[in-house]
VODRENKOL-765936 format. One record per residue (C-alpha): residue in three letters; x, y, z. Coordinates in steps of 0.1 Angstrom, whole numbers. Layout:
% VODRENKOL-765936
{ALA,{X,Y,Z}}
...
% end
This chain:
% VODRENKOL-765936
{UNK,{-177,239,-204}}
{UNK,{-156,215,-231}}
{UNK,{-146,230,-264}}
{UNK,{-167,204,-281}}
{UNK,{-194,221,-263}}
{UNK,{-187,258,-272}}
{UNK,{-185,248,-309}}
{UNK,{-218,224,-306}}
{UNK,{-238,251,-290}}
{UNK,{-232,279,-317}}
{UNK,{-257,304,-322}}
{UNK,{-261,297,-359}}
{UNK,{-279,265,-366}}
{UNK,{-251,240,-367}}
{UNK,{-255,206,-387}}
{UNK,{-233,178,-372}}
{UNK,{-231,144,-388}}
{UNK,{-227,111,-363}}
{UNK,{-205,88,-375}}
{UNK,{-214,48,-364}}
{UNK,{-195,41,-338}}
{UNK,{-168,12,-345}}
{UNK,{-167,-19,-329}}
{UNK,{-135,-33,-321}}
{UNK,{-135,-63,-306}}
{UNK,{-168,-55,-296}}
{UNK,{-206,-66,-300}}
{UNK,{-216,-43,-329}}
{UNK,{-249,-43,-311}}
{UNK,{-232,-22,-280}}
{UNK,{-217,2,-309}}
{UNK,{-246,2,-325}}
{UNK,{-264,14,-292}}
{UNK,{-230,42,-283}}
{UNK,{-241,55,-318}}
{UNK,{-277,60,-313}}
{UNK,{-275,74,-278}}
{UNK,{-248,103,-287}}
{UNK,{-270,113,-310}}
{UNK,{-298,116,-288}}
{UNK,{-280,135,-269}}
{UNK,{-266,156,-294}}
{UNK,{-304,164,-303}}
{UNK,{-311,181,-269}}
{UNK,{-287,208,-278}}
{UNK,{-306,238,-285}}
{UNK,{-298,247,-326}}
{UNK,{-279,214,-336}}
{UNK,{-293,197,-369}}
{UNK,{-282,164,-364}}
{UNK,{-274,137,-389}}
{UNK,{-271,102,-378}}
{UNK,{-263,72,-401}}
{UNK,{-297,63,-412}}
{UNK,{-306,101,-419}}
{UNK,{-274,98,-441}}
{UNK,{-282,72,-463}}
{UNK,{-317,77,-465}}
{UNK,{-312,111,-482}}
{UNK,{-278,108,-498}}
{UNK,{-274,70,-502}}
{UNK,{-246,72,-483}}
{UNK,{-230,43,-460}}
{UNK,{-210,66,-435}}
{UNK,{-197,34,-415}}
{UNK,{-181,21,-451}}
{UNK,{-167,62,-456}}
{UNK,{-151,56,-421}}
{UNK,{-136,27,-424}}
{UNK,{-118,36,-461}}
{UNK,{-104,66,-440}}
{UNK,{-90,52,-414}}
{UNK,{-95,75,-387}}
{UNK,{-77,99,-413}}
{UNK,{-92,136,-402}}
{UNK,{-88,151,-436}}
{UNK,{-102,126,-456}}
{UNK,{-134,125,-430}}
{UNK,{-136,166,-432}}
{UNK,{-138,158,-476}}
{UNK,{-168,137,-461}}
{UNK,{-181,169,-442}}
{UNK,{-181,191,-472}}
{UNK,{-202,167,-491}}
{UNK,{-228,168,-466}}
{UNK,{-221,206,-457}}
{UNK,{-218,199,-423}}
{UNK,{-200,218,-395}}
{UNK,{-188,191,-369}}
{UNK,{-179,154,-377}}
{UNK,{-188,133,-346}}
{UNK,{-165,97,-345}}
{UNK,{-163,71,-324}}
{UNK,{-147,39,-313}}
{UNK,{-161,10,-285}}
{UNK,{-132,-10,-281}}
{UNK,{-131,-44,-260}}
{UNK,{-104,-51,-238}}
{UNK,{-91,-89,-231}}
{UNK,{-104,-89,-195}}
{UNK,{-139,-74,-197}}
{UNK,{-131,-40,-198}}
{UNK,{-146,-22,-227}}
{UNK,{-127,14,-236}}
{UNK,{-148,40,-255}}
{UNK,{-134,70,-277}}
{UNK,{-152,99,-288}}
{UNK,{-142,127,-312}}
{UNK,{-155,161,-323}}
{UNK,{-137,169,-358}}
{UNK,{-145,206,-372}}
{UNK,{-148,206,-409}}
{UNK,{-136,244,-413}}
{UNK,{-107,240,-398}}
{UNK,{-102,204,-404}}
{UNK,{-89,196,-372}}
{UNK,{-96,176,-341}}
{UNK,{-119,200,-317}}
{UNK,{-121,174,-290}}
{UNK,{-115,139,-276}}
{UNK,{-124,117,-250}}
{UNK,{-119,86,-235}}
{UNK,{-140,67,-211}}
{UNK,{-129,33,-197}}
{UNK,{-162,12,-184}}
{UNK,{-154,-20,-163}}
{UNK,{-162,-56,-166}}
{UNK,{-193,-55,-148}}
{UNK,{-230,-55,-159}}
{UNK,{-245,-21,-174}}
{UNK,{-210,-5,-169}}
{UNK,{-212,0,-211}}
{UNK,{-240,15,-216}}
{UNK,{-234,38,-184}}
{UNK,{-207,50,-196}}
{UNK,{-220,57,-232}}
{UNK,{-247,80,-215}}
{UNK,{-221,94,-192}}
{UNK,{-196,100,-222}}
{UNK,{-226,119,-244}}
{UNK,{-235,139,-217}}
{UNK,{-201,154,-206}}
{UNK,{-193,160,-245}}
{UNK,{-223,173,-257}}
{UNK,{-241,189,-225}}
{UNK,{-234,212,-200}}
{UNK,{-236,202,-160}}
{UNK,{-270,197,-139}}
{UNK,{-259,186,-109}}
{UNK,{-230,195,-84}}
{UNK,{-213,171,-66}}
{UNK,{-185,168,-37}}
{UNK,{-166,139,-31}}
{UNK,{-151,129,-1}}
{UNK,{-124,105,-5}}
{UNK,{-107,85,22}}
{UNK,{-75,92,22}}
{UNK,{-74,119,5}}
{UNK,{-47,117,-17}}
{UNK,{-59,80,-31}}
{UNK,{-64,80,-69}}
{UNK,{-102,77,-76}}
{UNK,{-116,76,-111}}
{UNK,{-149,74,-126}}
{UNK,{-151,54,-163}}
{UNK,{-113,61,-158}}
{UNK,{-114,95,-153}}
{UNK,{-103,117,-127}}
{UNK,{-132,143,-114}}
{UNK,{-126,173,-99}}
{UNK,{-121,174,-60}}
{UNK,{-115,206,-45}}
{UNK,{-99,210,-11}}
{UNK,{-127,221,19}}
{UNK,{-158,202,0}}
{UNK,{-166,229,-24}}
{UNK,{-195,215,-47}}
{UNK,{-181,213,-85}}
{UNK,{-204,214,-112}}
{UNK,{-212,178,-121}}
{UNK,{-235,154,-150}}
{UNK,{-262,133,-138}}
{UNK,{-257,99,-144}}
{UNK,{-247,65,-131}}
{UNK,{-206,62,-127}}
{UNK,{-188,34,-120}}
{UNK,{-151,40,-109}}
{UNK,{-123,27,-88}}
{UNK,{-104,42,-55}}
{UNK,{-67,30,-52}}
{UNK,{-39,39,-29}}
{UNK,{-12,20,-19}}
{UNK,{-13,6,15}}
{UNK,{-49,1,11}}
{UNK,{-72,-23,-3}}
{UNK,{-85,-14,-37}}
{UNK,{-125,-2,-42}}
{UNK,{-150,-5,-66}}
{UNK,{-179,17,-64}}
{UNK,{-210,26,-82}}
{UNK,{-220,56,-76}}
{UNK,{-255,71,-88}}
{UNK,{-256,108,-91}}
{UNK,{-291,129,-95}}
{UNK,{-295,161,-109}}
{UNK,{-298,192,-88}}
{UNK,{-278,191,-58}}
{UNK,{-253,189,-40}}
{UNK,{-250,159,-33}}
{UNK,{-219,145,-12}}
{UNK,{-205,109,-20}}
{UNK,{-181,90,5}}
{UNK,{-154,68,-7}}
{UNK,{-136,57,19}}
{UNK,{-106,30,14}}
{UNK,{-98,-1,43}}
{UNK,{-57,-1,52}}
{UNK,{-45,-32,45}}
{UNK,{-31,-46,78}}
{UNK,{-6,-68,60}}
{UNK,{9,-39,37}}
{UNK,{46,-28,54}}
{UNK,{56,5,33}}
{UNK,{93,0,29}}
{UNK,{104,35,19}}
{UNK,{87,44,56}}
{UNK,{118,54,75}}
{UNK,{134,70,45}}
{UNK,{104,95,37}}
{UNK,{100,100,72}}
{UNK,{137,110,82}}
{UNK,{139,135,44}}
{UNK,{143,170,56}}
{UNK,{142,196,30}}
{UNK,{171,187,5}}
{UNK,{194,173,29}}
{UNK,{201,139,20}}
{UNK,{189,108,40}}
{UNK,{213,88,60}}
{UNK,{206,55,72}}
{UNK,{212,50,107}}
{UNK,{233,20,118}}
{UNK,{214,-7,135}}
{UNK,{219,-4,173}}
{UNK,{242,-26,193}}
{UNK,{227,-58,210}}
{UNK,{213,-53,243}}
{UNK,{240,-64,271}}
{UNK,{231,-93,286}}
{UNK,{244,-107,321}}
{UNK,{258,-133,307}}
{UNK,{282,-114,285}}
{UNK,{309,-104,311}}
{UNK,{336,-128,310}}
{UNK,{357,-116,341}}
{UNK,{324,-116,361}}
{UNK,{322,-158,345}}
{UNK,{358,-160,355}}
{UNK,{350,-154,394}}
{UNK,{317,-168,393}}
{UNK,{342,-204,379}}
{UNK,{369,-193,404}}
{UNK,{350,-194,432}}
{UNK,{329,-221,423}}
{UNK,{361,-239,420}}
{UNK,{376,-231,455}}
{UNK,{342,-241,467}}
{UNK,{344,-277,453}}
{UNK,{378,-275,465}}
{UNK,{369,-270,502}}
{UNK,{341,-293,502}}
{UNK,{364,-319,494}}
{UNK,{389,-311,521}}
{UNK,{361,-313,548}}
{UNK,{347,-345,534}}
{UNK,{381,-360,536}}
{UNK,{386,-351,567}}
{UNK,{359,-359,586}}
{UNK,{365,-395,565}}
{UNK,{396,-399,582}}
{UNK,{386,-389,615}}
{UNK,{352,-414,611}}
{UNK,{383,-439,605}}
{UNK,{399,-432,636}}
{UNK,{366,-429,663}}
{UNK,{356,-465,644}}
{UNK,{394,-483,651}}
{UNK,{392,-508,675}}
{UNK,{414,-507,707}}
{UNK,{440,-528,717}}
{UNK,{441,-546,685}}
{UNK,{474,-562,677}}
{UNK,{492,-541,649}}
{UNK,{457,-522,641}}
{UNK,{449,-504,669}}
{UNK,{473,-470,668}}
{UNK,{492,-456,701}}
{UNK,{472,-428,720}}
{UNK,{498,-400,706}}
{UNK,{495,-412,672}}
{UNK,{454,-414,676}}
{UNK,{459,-375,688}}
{UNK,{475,-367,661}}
{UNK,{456,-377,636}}
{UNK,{428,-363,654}}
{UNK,{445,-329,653}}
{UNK,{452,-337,612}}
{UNK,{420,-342,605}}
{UNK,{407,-312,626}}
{UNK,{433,-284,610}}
{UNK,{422,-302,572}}
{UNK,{387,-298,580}}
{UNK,{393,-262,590}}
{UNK,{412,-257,561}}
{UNK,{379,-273,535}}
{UNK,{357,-251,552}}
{UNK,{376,-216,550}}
{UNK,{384,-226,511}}
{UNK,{346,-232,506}}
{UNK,{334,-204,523}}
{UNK,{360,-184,505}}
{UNK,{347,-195,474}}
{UNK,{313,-190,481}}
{UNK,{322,-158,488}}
{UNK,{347,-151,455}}
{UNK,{311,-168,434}}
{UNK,{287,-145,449}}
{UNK,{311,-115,438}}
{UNK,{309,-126,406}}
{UNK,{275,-135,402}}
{UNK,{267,-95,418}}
{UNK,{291,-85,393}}
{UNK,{271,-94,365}}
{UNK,{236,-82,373}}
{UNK,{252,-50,386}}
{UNK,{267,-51,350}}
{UNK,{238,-53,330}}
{UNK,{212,-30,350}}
{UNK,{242,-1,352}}
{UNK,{250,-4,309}}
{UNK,{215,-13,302}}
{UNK,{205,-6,261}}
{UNK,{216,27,249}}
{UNK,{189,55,247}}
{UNK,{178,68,211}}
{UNK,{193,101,203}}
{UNK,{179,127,177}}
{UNK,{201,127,145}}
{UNK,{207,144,116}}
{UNK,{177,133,97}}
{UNK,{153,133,121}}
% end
């Protein structure tokens, strides 16, 4: 139970005067309306004599909304107002309109004995249709009455920020039921990571009734503090780990490139041995005999034969060598990269 409320519901007959409420930058009809509705419910209060504007200046002649504004929200000069009318609270108000639809509503319990402030609150409606007058209702009957209905939320995640007319009700952990006011709410669920909700949310009296509010992730959304939070142990400080090395490739060994050419090389180098070789000896089968200064002498033919036999040997043990020296290489390197494959992750510090 609110302050306000233990000093409204007195067990002497208590009379409390209602300030109009004051538009700013609002339709005075909406102020107009907060000022007759927090009266009404003031009057359901068991042993409150309440004094509205109208009661005000049809017995004293008085224009409270003029009184108000010469003092300026100045609580002793409205408690010298109090006296007059020998009145024990001093209810004020203010419906203020915000740029983008939103519409912020203050209310305020002044006690003229002590000429203080008893109580204040403030209830933020949104820029959608009936959210006003909702939360006028709502506003009157958290102030001025005491809770018939219990409620438990259930809100998804549970440590998203949820608030009804901009404020934060009550949650307790397990879904205990918590006294509640009957009433349509409109509120807001926000948590980062997820996408923001408004919700209307009717609430009957009696209960308990249990209300779900559950947020959608956003899939886009990348937390960028992530890694930090999740590597903080106690107070030891977090670390950042250094990015890991490139993944070895098989085409990062030099040497093994260095054979692989090598070989390659020796290759190219026998092939052309053979293929001049056999050229020359296709010369030689292709001469014609006993040609006059063409055709060569049988012991010159035989040697060339032999020439061309011992350089075709020759191509083909330098290739084969460095078909061999290439396939070394080229073992080299997959044997390479599958033995120093990427390095496995070990546990740190901050882990």
């Amino acid at each position: 139970m609110s302050l306000a409320l233990l000093l409204l519901g007195a067990l002497d007959p208590a009379t409390i005067v209602v300030f109009p409420v004051e538009a700013v930058a609002a339709s005075p009809a909406l102020a107009e309306e907060a000022t007759r509705r927090v009266g009404a419910a003031l009057e359901k209060t068991p042993g409150n004599r309440v004094l509205g504007p109208e009661a005000v200046r049809a017995k004293l002649g008085l224009d409270l909304g003029a009184q108000a504004a010469a003092c300026a929200s100045d609580v002793l000069c409205l408690v010298q107002i109090g006296e007059v009318l020998e009145a024990a609270r001093l209810v004020t108000g203010q419906l203020k309109g915000e740029s983008d639809g939103r519409h912020v509503l203050r209310l305020s319990i002044i006690d003229v004995a002590s000429a203080a402030l008893a109580d204040s609150e403030r209830f933020e409606a949104p820029a959608r249709e009936g959210a006003v007058l909702a939360a006028i209702d709502v506003a009157a009957r958290q102030m001025f009455s005491e809770p018939d209905a219990t409620v438990i939320f259930d809100v998804y995640p549970e440590d998203a920020r949820f608030e009804l007319f901009g404020v934060a009700p009550t949650r307790p952990r397990g879904g205990t039921p918590t006294p509640f006011w009957s009433g349509v709410y409109f509120g807001r669920a926000v948590r980062t990571g997820y996408h923001p909700l408004d919700v209307k949310i009717t609430v009957a009296p009696g209960g308990p009734a249990r209300i779900r509010v559950e947020l959608e992730p956003d899939p886009l959304w990348v937390d960028p503090d992530r890694a930090a939070r999740e590597a903080q142990l106690g107070d030891r400080p977090y670390t950042p780990r250094p990015p890991p090395p490139p993944a070895p490739s098989a085409f990062a060994n030099w040497w093994a490139w260095a054979t692989v050419a090598a070989g390659a090389a020796a290759g190219a180098t026998g092939a052309f041995l053979m293929t001049d070789a056999q050229g020359g000896y296709n010369d030689l089968a292709a001469e014609q005999r006993f040609t006059l200064d063409r055709t060569q002498t049988s012991f010159a033919a035989i040697d060339a034969r032999e020439a061309a036999r011992d350089e075709y040997a020759l191509g083909r043990t330098v290739g084969l060598a460095g078909a061999g020296v290439a396939a070394v290489g080229l073992t080299w390197m997959i044997i390479d990269a599958l033995v120093s494959g990427p390095p496995r992750p070990t546990r740190g510090a901050n882990e």
